[in-house]
N, C-alpha and C positions, 0 to 999 in steps of 0.2 A: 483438396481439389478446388480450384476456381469455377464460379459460376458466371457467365456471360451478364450481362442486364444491360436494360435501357440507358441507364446512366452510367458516367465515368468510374463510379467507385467500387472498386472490387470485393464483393460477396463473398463468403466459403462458406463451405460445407462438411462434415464429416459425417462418415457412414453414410448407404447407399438408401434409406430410408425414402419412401415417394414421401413427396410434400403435403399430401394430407395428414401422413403419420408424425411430422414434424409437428404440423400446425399443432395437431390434438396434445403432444408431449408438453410441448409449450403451453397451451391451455390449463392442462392439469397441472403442470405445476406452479402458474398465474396461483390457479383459485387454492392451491395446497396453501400460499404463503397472503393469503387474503387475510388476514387476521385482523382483530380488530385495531391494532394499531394502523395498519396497512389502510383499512377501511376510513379510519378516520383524518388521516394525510388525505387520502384520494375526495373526499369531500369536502374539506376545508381551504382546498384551494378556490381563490376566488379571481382569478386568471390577473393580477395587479398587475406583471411583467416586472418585476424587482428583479427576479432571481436571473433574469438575462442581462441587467446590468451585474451582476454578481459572479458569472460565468466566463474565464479566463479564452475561452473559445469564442465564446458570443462576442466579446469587447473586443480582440484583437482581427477578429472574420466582417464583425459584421453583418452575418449570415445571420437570418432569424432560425433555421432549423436547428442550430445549435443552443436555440432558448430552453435552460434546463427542463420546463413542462413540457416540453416538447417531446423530450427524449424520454416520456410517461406516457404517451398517446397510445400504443398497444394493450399497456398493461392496463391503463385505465380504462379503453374499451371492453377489455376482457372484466374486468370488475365489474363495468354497469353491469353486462350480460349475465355475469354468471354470480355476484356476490353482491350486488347491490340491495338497496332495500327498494329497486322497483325492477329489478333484476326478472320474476317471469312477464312482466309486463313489457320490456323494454323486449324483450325474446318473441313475445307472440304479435308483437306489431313493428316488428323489426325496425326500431327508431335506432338500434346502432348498431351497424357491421363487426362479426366477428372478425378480428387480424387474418390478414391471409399470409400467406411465402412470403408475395411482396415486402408485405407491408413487414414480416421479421428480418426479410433481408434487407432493406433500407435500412430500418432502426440497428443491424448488427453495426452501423458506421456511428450512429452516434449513440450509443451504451457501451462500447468498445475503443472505438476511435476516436471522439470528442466529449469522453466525460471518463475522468480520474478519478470520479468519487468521492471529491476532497472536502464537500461537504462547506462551501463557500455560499453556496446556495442555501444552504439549510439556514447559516446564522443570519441571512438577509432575511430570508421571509419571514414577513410580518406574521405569519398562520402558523410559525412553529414547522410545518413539513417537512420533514426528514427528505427531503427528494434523493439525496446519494445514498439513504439505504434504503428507497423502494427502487434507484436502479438497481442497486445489488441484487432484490430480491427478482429484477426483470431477467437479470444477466442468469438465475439461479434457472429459470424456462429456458433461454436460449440456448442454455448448455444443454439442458433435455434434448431439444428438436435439432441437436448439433449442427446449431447456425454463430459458430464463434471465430473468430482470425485465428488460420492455422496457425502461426505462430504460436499462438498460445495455444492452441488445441496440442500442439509439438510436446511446450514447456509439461500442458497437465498429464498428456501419457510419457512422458518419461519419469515426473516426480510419483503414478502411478509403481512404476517396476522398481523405481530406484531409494525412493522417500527421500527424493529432491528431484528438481528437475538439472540440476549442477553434476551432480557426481552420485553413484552406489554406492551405499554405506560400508561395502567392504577395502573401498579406495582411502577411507577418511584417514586410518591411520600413516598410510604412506604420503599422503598431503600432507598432513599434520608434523608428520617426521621430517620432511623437506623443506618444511614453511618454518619450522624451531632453528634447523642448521641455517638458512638462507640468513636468516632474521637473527641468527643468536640470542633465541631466547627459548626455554623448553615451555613445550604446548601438549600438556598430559591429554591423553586419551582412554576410554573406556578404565580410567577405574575404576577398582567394585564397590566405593564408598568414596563421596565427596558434600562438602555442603553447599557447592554451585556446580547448579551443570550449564554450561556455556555455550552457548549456540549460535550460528551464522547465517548470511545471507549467501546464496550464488556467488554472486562475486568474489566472495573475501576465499571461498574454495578453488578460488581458477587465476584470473589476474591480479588479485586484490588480497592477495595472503597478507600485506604489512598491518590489516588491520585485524588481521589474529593476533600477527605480533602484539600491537599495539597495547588490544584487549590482555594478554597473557602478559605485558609488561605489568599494566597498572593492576591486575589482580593480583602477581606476582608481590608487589610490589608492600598493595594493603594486607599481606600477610591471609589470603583467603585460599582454605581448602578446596579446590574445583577440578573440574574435569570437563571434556566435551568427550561425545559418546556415541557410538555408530547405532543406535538404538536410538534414539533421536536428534539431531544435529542440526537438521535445516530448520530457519525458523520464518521462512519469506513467506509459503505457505500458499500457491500457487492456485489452490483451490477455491481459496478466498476472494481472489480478483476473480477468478472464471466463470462463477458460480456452481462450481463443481464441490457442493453440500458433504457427498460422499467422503470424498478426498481431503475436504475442508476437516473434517473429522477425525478421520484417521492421519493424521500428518499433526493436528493438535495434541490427541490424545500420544502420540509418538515421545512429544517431549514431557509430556505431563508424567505420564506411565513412567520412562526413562529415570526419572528425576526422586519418582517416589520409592525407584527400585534401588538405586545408589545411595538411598537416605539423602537427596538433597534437602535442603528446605527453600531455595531460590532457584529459576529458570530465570537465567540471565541471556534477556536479548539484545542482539545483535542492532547496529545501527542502520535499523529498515521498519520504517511505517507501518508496512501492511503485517507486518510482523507483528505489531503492535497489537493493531487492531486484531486480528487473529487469536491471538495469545493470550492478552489480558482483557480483553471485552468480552470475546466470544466464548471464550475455553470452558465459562461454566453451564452452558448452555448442553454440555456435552456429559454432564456429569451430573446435574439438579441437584445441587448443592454446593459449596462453597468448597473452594476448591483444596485439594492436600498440602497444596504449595505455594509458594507467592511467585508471581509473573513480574518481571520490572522493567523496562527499559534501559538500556545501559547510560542513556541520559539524567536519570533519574538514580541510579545506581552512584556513576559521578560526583554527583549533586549529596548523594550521602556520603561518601567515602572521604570529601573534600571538606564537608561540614563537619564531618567524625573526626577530623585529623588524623585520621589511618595515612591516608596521601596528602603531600603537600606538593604546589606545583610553583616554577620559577615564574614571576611576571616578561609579560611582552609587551615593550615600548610600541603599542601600533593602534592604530585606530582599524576598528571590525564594524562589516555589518553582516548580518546573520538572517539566511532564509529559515522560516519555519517551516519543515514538515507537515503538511496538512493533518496525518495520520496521529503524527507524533501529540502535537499544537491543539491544533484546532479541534478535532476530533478526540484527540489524548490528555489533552490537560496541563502539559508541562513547559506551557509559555516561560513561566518562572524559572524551574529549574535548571533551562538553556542558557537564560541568562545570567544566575549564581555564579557559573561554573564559567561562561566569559567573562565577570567581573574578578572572579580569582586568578585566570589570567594574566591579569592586568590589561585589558583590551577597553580600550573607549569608548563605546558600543554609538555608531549612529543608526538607526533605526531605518529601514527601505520608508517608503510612503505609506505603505500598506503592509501592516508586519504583524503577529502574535494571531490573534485568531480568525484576522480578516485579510493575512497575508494570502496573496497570491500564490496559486500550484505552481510549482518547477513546470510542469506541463507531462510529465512520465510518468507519474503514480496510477494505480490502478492497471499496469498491466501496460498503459500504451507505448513506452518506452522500449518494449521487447517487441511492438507490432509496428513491423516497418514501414505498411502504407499510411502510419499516422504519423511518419516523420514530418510533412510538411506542414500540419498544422502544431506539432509540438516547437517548431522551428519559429513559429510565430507568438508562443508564448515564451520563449527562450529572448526573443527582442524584447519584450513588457519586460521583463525580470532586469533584463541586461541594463537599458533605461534606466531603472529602478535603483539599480545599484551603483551604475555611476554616480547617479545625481545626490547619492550620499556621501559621493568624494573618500569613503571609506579606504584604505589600503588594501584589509585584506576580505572576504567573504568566505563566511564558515557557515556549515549546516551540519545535523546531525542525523541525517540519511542516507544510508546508502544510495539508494535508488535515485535521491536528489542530486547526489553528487556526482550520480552517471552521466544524471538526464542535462547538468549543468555542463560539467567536461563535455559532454558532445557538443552542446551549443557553443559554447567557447572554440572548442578544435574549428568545429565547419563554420565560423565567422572570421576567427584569428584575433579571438580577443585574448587579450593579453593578463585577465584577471582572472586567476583560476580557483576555483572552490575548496574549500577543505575542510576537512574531519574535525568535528570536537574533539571525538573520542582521540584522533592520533595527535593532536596537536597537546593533550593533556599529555598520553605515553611521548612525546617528545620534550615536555619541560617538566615531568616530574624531578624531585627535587632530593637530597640525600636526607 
């Protein structure tokens, strides 16, 4: 349900909740996630304004609100107040206002709408600050006081009933069976023993089935035992960007549990960032201990199979340039192994201006690319990128995200550029070699 406000940007709300009981949900869960790393970001910042030259919103707007500390000014007032180390002082002479409705409905535009999390901000500041995972931990309140873009409030109560926000797990086989005939390639489902269980994003379940195929080619291919399985399948993980902790959880432990129930010893994911992030950073958080299984990337997976000579791929006479995935890259680590697996190719790599860990967001990660009222500023970091890639004079432009290669194809359709993105992963299943 939409909320009226003083300004042009559109507010939501979910559940009927009055707006004290919001405030306080949001509060509590501020100070739940106050910890001392949280503590020591929020003090270390020394206001130098780097991190707004470093912010894909800031540089192509303009706007100072979009300056990534900026988009910390609730949750940092809830710290002095409540977690600070002058925290009852600051309370009994009231030197800083607690957040009110207002101030979480403005900020739901930029923790939601002008910031992907991508963590661009973090390798600029000098202080080390993590700012893209104390927004996360901001977005983890907001979700409380259900102050978030329906849209994604949409996405988180259907991946609630369904364990996706794409499809019910009792659909997967008949997808799966449709998407092997379409595609002529068989795409095994719910074995009761495998040693990869395989998993997807949204998309590749609804209009983007060629990159199951893709995926089922080249596993087919390196001679690997696998499965995907209605017990845990999606791997985007919707919870993640919301801050929907609960869901975050139970959608992890999904594939985790799956995997160890089939005897896999590999979760293989799908090409999507926040997948990443999910899967392999967070998942042992959920277990306090190392984990039964290994997590990998399918980027990363590539990069072994290719090095292994399980798969060999044909070269392509063409000059590339390659956006990095924030999640993937920057956040993930696998600047290198995007590019092993282009040089096997045979791709002549020229490099954007700004590429590997300092490369710029697609503008869609974290959620905003399913939130429609943030089309018009993802529209303007779709011009940076575009910019960026001409002036490499490159042929063709590849990435290894799903989500980036949505948020890219739309900017291309709604401009008419004529240079369209594409898949590592399928461009491998399209020149494997006999």
């Amino acid at each position: 349900m939409s909320v009226a406000t003083a300004t042009p940007a559109a507010f939501d709300r979910q559940g009927e909740a009055p707006d004290e009981a919001r405030v306080e949900a949001a509060m509590r869960s501020f100070a739940t996630d106050f910890g001392r790393t949280a503590a020591l970001h929020l003090e270390a910042c020394v206001h130098c304004g780097l991190c707004a030259q470093a912010c894909h919103f800031h540089v192509t707007t303009g706007d100072a609100k979009y300056t990534p500390v900026r988009k910390l000014e609730p949750f940092r007032r809830a710290y002095q107040r409540e977690a600070g180390p002058f925290a009852p002082l600051v309370r009994a002479l009231g030197l800083v206002k607690p957040p009110t409705i207002a101030d979480l409905q403005q900020w739901q535009e930029l923790i939601y709408d002008s910031c992907n999390m991508c963590g661009r901000c973090t390798v600029i500041c000098p202080m080390g600050i993590d700012i893209a995972e104390l927004v996360r931990d901001a977005r983890h309140g907001m979700y409380k006081a259900g102050l978030l873009p329906e849209r994604l409030a949409l996405m988180d109560r259907t991946a609630r009933q369904w364990g996706s926000p794409a499809t019910p797990a009792e659909d997967l086989p008949d997808i799966l069976a449709e998407a092997a005939e379409a595609h002529g390639v068989p795409i095994p489902c719910d074995l009761p023993a495998a040693d990869v269980l395989m998993t997807a994003a949204p998309a590749e379940l609804g209009d983007h089935t060629q990159a199951l195929a893709a995926a089922a080619r080249i596993l087919h291919r390196a001679g690997v035992k696998w499965t995907m399985h209605q017990g845990g399948y999606d791997a985007s993980n919707i919870g993640f960007n919301n801050g929907d902790v609960e869901l975050q959880e139970r959608l992890t432990r999904a594939l985790i549990d799956t995997a160890v129930k089939i005897g896999a010893h590999t979760v293989l994911l799908p090409e999507c960032g926040h997948a990443y992030g999910a899967a392999r950073w967070e998942a042992a958080r959920w277990y306090g201990a190392k984990l039964p299984v290994r997590v990998v990337h399918m980027t990363e997976y590539l990069d072994e199979l290719i090095s292994n000579g399980r798969i060999r791929v044909n070269k392509i006479a063409a000059t590339a340039t390659f956006h990095d995935p924030c999640q993937i890259v920057r956040r993930g680590g696998l600047e290198a192994a995007a590019r092993r697996v282009l040089a096997a190719l045979g791709f002549e790599l020229r490099e954007l201006q700004n590429h590997g860990v300092t490369g710029y967001c697609c503008g869609g990660g974290g959620g905003v690319v399913s939130n429609q009222r943030a089309a018009p500023l993802r529209q303007k970091v779709f011009a940076m990128k575009r910019q960026q890639v001409e002036a490499t004079g490159a042929e063709r432009l590849v990435t290894s995200c799903g989500q980036c290669l949505i948020t890219l194809e739309m900017g291309a359709k709604q401009t008419g550029w004529d240079k369209h993105p594409e898949s590592l992963m399928e461009l491998v299943a399209a020149q494997l070699a006999d």
